[in-house]
PLY file of the C-alpha trace (Angstrom):
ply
format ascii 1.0
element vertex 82
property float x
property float y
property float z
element edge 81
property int vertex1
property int vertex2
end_header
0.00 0.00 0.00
1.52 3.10 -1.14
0.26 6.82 -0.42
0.11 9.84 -2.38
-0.15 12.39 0.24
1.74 11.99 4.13
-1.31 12.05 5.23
-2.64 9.21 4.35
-1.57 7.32 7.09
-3.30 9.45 9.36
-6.79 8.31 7.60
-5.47 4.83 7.77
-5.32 4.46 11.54
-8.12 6.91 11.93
-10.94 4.93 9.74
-10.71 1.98 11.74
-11.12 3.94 14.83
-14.21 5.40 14.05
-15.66 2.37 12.50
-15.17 0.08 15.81
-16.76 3.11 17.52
-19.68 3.19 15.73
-19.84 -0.68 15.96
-19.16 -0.70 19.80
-22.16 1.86 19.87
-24.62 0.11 17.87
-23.44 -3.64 18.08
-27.57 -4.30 19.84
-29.01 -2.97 16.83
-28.85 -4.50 12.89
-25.86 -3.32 11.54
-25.10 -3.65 7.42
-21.85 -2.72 5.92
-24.10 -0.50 3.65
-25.69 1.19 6.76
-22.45 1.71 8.79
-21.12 3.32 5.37
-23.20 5.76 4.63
-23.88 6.89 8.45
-20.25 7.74 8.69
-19.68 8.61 5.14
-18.07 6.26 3.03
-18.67 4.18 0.17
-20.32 0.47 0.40
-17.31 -1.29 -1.73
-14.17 1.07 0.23
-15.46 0.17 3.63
-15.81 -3.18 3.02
-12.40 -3.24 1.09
-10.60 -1.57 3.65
-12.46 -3.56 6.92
-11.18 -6.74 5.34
-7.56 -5.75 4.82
-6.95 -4.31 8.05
-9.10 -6.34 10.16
-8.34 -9.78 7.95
-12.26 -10.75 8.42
-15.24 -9.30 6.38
-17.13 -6.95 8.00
-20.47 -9.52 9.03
-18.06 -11.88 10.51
-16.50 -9.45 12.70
-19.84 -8.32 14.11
-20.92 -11.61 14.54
-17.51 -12.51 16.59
-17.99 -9.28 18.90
-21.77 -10.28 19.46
-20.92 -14.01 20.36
-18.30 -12.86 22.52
-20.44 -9.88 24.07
-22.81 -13.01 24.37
-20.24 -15.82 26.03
-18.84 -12.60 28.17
-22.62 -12.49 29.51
-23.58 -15.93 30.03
-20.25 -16.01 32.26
-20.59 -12.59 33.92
-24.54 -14.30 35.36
-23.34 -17.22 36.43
-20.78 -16.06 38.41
-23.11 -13.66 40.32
-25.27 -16.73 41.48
0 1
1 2
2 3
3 4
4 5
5 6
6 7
7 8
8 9
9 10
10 11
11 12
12 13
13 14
14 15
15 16
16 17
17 18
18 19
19 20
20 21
21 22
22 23
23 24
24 25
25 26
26 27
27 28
28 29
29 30
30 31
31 32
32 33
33 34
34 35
35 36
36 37
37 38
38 39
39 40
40 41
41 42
42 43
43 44
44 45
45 46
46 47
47 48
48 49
49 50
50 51
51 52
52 53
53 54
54 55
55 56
56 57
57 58
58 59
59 60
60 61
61 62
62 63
63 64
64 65
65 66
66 67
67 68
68 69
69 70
70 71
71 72
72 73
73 74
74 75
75 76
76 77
77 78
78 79
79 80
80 81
């Protein structure tokens, strides 16, 4: 990956940031690729291009893994309390 300008770097570690906000803030609600681009701006196909090479995973599957932990993290969390 090459970049044209210096700051393109910057955007690089920034995107990701904002994206596993807005994740960690809606991860009870249905979240698309297509809806979590255009609420923060981006296109469908460079959001889901760029999720996948930096987080290695597609964009579902990494939701799905964060629920099902979230879920597992629960399940323990309760029956611990009793």
């Amino acid at each position: 990956m090459s970049f044209t300008y210096p700051l393109g770097l910057l955007a690089l570690i920034g995107v990701p940031i904002v994206v596993i906000i807005y994740i960690l803030k809606n991860k009870y609600k249905t979240l698309t690729l297509e809806e979590t681009a255009w609420d923060l701006g981006y296109r469908v196909r460079t959001l889901g291009d760029n999720f996948t090479e930096y987080f290695e995973m597609p964009f579902a599957r990494f939701v799905r893994k964060l629920r099902l932990r979230q879920a597992a993290q629960d399940i323990y969390s309760s029956q611990s309390l009793k």
